[in-house]
ZAMARGU-4260 file (C-alpha; in steps of 0.2 Angstrom, whole numbers, plus 5000, padded with zeros to 4 digits):
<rodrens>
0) 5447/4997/4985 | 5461/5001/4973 | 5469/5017/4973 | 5467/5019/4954 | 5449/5029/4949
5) 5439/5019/4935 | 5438/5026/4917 | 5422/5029/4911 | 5418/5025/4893 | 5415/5010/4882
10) 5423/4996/4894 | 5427/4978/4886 | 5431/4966/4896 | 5436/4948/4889 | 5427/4933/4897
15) 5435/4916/4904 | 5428/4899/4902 | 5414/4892/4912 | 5419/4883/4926 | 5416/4865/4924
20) 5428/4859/4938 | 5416/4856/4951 | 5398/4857/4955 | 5385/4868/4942 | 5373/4877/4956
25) 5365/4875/4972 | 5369/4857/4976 | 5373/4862/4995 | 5357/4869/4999 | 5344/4859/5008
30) 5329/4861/5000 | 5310/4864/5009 | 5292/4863/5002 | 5286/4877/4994 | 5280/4890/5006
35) 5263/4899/5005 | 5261/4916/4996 | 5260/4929/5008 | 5244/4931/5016 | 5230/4943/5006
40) 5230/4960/5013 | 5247/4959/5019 | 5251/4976/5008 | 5249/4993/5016 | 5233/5003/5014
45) 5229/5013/4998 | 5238/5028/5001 | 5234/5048/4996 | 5244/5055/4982 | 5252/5069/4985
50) 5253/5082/4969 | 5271/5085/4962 | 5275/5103/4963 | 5285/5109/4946 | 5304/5115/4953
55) 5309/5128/4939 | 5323/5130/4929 | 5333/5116/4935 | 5321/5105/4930 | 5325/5111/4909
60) 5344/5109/4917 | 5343/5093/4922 | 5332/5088/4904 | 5344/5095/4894 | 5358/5086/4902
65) 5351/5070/4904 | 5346/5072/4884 | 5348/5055/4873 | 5366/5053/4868 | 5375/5065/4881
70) 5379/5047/4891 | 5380/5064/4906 | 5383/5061/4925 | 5372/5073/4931 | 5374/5076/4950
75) 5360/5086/4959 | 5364/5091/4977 | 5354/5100/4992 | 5349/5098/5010 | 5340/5084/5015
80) 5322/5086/5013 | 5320/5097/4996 | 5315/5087/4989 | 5328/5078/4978 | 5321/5062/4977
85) 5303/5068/4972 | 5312/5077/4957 | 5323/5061/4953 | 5307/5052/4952 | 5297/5061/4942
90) 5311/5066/4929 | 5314/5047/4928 | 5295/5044/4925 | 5298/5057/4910 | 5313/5052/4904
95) 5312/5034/4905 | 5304/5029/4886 | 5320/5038/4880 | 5331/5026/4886 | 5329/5009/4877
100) 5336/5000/4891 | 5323/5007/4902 | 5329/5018/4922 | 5335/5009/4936 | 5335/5017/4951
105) 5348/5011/4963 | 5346/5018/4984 | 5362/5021/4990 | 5358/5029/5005 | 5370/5021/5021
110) 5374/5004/5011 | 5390/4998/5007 | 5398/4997/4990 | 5398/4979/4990 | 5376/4980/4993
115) 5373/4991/4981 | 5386/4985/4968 | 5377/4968/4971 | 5359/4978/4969 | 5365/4983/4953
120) 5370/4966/4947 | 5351/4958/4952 | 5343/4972/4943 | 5354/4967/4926 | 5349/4948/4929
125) 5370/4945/4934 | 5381/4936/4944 | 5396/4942/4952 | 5412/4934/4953 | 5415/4927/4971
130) 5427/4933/4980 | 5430/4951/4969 | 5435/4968/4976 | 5425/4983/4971 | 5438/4984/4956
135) 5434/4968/4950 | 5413/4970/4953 | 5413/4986/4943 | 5423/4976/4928 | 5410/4964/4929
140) 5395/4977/4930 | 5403/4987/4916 | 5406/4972/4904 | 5386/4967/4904 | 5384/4984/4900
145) 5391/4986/4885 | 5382/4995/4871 | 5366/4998/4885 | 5358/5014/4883 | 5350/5015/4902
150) 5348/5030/4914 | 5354/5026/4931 | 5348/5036/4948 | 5359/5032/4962 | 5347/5043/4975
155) 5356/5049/4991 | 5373/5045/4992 | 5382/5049/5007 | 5398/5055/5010 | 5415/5042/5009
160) 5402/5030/4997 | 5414/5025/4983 | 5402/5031/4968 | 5415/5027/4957 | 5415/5012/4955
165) 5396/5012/4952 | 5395/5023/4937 | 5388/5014/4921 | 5399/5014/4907 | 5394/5028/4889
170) 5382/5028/4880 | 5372/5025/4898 | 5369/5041/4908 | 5367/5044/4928 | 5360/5053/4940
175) 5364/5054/4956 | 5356/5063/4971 | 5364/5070/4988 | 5367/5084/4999 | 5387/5082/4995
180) 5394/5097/4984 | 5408/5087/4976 | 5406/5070/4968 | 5419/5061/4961 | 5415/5055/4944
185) 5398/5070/4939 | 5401/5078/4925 | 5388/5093/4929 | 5378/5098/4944 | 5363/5107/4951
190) 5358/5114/4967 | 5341/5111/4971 | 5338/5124/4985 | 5322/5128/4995 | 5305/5131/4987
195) 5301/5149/4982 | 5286/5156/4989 | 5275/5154/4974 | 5281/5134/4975 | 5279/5134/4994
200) 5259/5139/4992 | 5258/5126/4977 | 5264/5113/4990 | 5252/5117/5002 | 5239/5117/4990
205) 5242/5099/4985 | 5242/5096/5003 | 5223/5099/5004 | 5225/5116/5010 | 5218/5128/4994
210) 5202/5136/5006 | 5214/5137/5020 | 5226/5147/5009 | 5210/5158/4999 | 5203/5163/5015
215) 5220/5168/5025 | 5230/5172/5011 | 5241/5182/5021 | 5244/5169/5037 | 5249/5157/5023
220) 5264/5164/5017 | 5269/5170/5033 | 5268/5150/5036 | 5278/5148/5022 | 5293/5160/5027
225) 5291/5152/5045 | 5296/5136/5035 | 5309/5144/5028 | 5301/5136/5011 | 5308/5119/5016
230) 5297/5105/5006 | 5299/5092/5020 | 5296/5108/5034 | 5280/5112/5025 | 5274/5094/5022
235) 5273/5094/5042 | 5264/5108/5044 | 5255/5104/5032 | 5246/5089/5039 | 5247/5094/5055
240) 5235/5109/5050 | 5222/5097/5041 | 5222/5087/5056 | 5216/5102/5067 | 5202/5106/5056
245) 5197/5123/5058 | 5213/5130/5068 | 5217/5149/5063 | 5232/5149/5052 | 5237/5164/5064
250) 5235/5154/5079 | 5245/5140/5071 | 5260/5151/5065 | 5261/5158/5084 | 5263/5142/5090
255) 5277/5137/5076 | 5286/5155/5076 | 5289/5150/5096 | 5295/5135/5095 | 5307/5140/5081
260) 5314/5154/5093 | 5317/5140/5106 | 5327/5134/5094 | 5337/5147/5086 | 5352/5144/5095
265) 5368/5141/5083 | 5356/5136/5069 | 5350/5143/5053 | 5332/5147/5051 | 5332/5130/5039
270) 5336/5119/5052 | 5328/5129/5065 | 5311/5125/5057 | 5313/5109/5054 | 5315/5105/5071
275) 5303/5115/5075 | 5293/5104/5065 | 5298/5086/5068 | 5297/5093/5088 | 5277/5099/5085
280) 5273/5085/5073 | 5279/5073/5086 | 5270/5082/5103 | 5252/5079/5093 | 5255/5061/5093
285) 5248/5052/5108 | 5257/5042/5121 | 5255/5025/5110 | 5257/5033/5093 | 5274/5042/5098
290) 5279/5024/5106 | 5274/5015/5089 | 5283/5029/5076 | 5299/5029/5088 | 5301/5011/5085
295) 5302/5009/5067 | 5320/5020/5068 | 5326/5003/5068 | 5320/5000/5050 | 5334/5001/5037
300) 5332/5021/5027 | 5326/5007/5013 | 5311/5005/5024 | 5298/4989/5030 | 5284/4979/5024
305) 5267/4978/5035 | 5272/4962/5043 | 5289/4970/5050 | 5277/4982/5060 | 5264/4972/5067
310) 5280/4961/5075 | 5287/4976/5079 | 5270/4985/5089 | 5263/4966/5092 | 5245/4971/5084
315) 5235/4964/5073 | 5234/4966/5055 | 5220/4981/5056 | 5224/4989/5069 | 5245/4990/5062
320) 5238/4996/5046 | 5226/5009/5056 | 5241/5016/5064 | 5251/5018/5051 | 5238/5026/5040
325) 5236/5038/5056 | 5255/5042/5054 | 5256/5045/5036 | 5241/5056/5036 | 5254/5065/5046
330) 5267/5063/5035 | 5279/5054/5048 | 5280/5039/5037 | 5280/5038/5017 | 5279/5027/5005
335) 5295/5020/4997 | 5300/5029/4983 | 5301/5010/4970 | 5290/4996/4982 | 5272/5000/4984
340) 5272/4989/4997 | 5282/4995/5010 | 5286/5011/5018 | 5301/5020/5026 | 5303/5036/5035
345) 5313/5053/5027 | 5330/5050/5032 | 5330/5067/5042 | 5312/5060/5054 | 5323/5043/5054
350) 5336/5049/5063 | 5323/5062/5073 | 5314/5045/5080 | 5330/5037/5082 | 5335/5049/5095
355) 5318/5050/5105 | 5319/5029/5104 | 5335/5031/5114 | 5328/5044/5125 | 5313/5033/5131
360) 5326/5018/5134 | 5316/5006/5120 | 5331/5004/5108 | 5337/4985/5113 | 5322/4980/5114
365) 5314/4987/5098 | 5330/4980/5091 | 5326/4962/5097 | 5308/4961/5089 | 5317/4967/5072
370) 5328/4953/5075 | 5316/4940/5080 | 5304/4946/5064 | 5319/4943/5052 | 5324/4927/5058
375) 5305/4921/5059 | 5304/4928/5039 | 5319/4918/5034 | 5315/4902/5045 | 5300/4902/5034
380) 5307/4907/5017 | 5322/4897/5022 | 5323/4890/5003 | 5323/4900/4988 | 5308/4901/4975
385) 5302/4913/4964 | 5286/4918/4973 | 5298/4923/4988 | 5312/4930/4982 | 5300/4947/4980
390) 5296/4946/4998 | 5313/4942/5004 | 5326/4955/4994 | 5318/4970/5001 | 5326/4964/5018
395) 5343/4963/5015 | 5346/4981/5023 | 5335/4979/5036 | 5348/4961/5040 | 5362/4972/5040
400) 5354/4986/5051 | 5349/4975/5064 | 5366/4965/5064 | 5378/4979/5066 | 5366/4982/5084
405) 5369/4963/5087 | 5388/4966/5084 | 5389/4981/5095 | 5377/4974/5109 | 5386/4955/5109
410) 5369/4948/5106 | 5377/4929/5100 | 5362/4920/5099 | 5353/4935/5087 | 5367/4936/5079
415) 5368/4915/5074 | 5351/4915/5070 | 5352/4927/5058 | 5367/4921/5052 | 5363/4904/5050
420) 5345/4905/5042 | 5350/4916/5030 | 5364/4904/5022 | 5354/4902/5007 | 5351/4917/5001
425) 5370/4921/5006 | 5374/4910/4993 | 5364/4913/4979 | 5355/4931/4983 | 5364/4941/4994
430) 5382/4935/4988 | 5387/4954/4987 | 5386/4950/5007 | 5399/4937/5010 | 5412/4946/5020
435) 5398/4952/5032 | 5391/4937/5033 | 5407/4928/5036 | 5410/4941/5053 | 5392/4936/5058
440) 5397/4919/5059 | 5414/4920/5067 | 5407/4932/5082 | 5392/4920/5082 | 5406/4905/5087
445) 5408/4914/5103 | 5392/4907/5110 | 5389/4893/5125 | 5373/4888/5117 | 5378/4869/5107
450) 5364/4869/5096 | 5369/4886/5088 | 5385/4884/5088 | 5384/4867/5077 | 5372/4878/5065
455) 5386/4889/5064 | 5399/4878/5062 | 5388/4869/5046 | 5388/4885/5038 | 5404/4889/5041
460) 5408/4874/5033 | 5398/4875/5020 | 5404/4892/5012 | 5423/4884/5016 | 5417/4869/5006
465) 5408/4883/4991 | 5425/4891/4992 | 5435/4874/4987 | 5443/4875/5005 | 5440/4855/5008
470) 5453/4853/5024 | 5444/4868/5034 | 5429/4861/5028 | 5429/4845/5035 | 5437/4851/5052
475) 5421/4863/5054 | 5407/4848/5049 | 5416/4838/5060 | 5416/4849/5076 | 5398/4852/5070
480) 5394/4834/5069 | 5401/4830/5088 | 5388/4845/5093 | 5375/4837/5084 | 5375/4822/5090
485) 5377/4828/5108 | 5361/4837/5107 | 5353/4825/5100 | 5348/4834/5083 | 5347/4820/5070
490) 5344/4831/5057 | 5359/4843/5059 | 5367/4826/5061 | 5358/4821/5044 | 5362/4837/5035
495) 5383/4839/5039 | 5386/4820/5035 | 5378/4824/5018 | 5391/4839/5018 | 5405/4827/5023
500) 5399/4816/5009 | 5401/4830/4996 | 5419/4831/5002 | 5426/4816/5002 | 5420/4814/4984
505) 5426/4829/4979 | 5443/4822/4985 | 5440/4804/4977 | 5437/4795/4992 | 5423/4786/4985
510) 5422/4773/4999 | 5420/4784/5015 | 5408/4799/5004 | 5396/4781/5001 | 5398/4778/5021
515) 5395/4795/5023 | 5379/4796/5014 | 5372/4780/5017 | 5374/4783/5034 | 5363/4801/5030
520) 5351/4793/5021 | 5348/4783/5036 | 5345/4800/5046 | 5334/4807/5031 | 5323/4792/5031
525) 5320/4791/5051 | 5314/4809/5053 | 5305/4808/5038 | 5315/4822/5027 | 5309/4820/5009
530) 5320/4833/5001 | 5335/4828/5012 | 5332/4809/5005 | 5330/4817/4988 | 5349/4827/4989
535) 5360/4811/4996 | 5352/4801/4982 | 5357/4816/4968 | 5375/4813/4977 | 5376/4794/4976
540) 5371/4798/4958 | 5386/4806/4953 | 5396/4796/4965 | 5389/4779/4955 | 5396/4788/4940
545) 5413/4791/4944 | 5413/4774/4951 | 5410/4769/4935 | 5391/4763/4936 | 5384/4773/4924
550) 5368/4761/4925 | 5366/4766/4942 | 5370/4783/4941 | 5355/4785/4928 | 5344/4776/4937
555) 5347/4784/4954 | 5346/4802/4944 | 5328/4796/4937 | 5321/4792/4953 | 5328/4811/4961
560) 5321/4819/4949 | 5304/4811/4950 | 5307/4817/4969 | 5308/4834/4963 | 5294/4833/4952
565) 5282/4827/4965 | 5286/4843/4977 | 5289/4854/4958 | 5305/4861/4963 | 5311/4864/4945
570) 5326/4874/4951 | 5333/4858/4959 | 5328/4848/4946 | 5338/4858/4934 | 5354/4858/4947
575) 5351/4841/4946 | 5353/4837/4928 | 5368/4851/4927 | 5378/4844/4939 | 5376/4827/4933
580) 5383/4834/4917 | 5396/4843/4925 | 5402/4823/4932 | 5399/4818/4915 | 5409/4832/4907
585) 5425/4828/4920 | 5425/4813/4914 | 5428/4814/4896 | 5408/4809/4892 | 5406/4824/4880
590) 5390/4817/4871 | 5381/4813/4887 | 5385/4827/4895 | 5377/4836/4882 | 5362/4826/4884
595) 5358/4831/4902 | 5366/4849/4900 | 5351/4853/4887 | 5339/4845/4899 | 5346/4856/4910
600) 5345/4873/4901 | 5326/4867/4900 | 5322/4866/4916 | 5331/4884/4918 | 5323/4892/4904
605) 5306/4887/4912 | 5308/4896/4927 | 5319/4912/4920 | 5336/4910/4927 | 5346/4919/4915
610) 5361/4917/4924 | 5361/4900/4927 | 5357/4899/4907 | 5373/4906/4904 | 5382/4894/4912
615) 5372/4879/4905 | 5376/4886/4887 | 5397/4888/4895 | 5395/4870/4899 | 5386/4864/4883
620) 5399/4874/4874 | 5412/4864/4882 | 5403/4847/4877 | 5406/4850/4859
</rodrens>
């Protein structure tokens, strides 16, 4: 990152030409079938809604501040588990019709610049430039921004996190939640402290608590002051009392007060009675129930879907979703704060489980079934669509969690799994991921096992051959190639001669690239590989045009994308016609480049691709 600090107000920055020098989109990706919608009652139970419980005057603050036209940084800061977040929320929900670009809510939590700037970017429908620093990211971020008038929450940034360079430029506003007192870049800030006691009983109330609280109106706010009126503290309590039924609230403060004085060594009553807390909430569980809660600390703070968990607990779809409901009515999990869907626990329980898993010994192996899940999910959804890309985004910080234990547990053939079935998303989702990825496949070269290692090399290949690299390139397809061929994998073998194809027409070596592919073809027809078959012949294509044979070029074209029409891959279809512009273009064929170019921007338009659009309209620009 650049020493210099970013200037926040009306940024310009002035825009380059497309780039018409090489290949449009996507043509390295192999291609599968469509893959199934996820199965019906994959989502998490219907969950109970807790009541929000009004904060005071620093709500009014933080209204006033955030006000239409300030274009404010508002920072509001606490210890973890106030509730911060809850607030963000619902003063978003308020605020969010007086901002004609709508609220984003960005989690920054433990991510890395590069995630979240790249978060930021799929939220506003943008690419990226490859290869940029965080300078260059935010220039980008800033420059689509112009003239929007959005709130932005970044919720729970942690300390060293660069916020910086995330801040949206004036007339936007932000924001931004964490326990840090000083934030670079916030204009004003509010501590949001404990509850007061008339807040605390308005909690417990929503909690299902109001008889309780009427008939021992005195034993409840002793439990309040036993929870030092700490939301997440009396969340806890809370459900643990529900779950007992007809327990004195005298009884139940006894119990708490002790353990709390167990505790009360070098601590502050706050954090004195939230361990208190987490300990009681925790004892209550059963043998198996503590088992299953400890293991999900290896979920990402962003949370997990319902499928994560039953790979994770190895139970059926009822019984995953009965023990989760079991654990939420006791307020050890939540729902995430954007995605119905999926869940996540409080940052504070997270790290709380994380240290009994490691007591009980289960962390490797908890680890491994994350891993195994993730590879599984990707293997599947190894091609990108639209009904997908929903289920797969959510995952990209459970991918990083579970990699940095790979990393630090030398676990090669996790790690080259993971790295190698998530290549496409690498290229055209998770970009903002590259330099991670990148490690992941280097270590991941380390291995003994052939098979992997060829997969590795591919990719390795690949993102030299994306990066115009074409000398490493072709020494990493080739070394992949020998691999293939020794183990016998004649699709790999299929799939890197292609590759090699790509690069000896990218370096005018038309003879050996038609070798090359005629020889993959070969592969692609023997082992029955329809999309495979289909992306040689989109090659030859453009290879038959800059031979000079337009007739066939058109011809081979026509009969691709009746290929792609037959398995309704629209988003190849569109690749298709825009890189066969892109050939045209390069070679001084302005009108029909045009031609295919607007068939192009169709086809994109069809399926909402507004990046790809902009570049289409670059290259039809270009054409005239």
């Amino acid at each position: 990152m650049s020493d210099s600090q970013p200037q926040r107000g009306n940024v310009n920055i002035s825009g380059g030409e497309t780039n018409i020098s090489g290949d449009l989109v996507g043509t390295k990706i192999v291609n599968l079938p469509p893959q199934p919608q996820p199965p019906s009652g994959s989502a998490l139970p219907r969950r109970r809604q807790r009541k929000f419980v009004p904060r005071g005057k620093i709500m009014g603050d933080v209204r006033e501040a955030l006000k239409v036209g300030s274009a404010a940084i508002v920072g509001m800061h606490g210890m973890g588990g106030v509730g911060k977040t809850e607030l963000a929320k619902f003063l978003a929900g308020e605020l969010e019709n007086e901002f004609k670009d709508g609220v984003l809510w960005i989690e920054v939590s433990n991510r890395p610049i590069e995630i979240v700037q790249g978060e930021m970017a799929r939220t506003l429908g943008i690419k990226l430039p490859d290869g940029s620093d965080d300078r260059g990211r935010y220039a980008t971020l800033c420059a689509a921004l112009s003239g929007a008038r959005a709130l932005f929450v970044f919720d729970d940034v942690r300390k060293n996190f660069p916020l910086e360079w995330c801040l949206p430029p004036a007339p936007c506003s932000a924001l931004v939640t964490s326990r840090l007192h000083e934030l670079l870049g916030v204009d004003k800030k509010f501590v949001l402290d404990v509850m007061t006691p008339e807040q605390a009983l308005e909690l417990l109330r929503g909690e299902g608590l109001t008889e309780v609280i009427a008939k021992e109106a005195e034993a409840a706010a002793t439990l309040c002051k036993s929870c030092a009126y700490h939301p997440l503290a009396l969340v806890l309590a809370a459900s643990r009392l529900r779950l007992r039924g007809a327990t004195p609230l005298a009884t139940f403060n006894n119990q708490l007060q002790d353990r709390i004085k167990q505790l009360r060594v070098d601590r502050d009553d706050k954090d004195a009675s939230l361990e208190a807390n987490f300990d009681l909430s925790y004892d209550e569980l059963s043998a198996e129930s503590k088992g299953r809660w400890r293991k999900l600390a290896v979920f990402a703070p962003s949370g997990f879907a319902l499928p994560a968990v039953r790979h994770l607990w190895s139970e059926s779809e009822v019984d995953a979703n009965e023990h989760l409901y079991e654990l939420e009515n006791a307020s050890l999990v939540s729902p995430s704060p954007l995605r119905e869907e999926r869940m996540s626990l409080h940052d504070l329980l997270r790290d709380y489980a994380f240290k009994k898993l490691h007591e009980a010994n289960e962390g490797d192996a908890a680890n491994r079934a994350h891993a195994d899940y993730l590879i599984q999910l990707f293997s599947a959804n190894y091609n990108i669509y639209d009904h997908n890309i929903p289920l797969i985004t959510p995952e990209i910080d459970n991918l990083i969690e579970v990699t940095h234990w790979a990393v630090k547990r030398n676990e090669l053939r996790l790690l080259g799994a993971l790295a190698t079935q998530t290549r496409n998303w690498m290229y055209v989702v998770f970009d903002s991921a590259w330099d991670k990825w990148w490690q992941w496949l280097h270590l991941s070269l380390q291995t003994e096992d052939k098979q992997l290692k060829a997969n590795v090399l591919q990719a390795i290949g690949d993102v030299q051959q994306f990066r115009k690299d074409m000398d490493a390139a072709l020494k990493s397809y080739e070394q992949a190639l020998n691999l293939f061929r020794a183990v016998g994998d004649k699709l790999g073998e299929a799939n890197v001669l292609k590759a090699i194809g790509d690069v000896q027409q990218f370096r005018k070596d038309m003879d050996a690239a038609l070798k090359s592919y005629e020889q993959a073809l070969n592969l692609f027809r023997a082992v029955g590989d329809k999309l495979g078959e289909a992306n040689v012949l989109a090659a030859m294509s453009r290879l038959a045009l800059r031979k000079g044979d337009m007739a066939l070029a058109e011809k081979n074209l026509e009969g691709v994308i009746a290929m792609r029409r037959a398995i309704g891959s629209l988003y190849d279809e569109g690749a298709d016609y825009g890189n066969f512009s892109v050939a045209l273009l390069n070679m001084g064929k302005k009108a029909e480049a045009k031609k295919y170019a607007l068939k192009a921007k169709s086809v994109f338009e069809k399926i909402g691709k507004p990046s790809l659009i902009k570049q289409i309209d670059g290259l039809i620009a270009a054409c005239d």
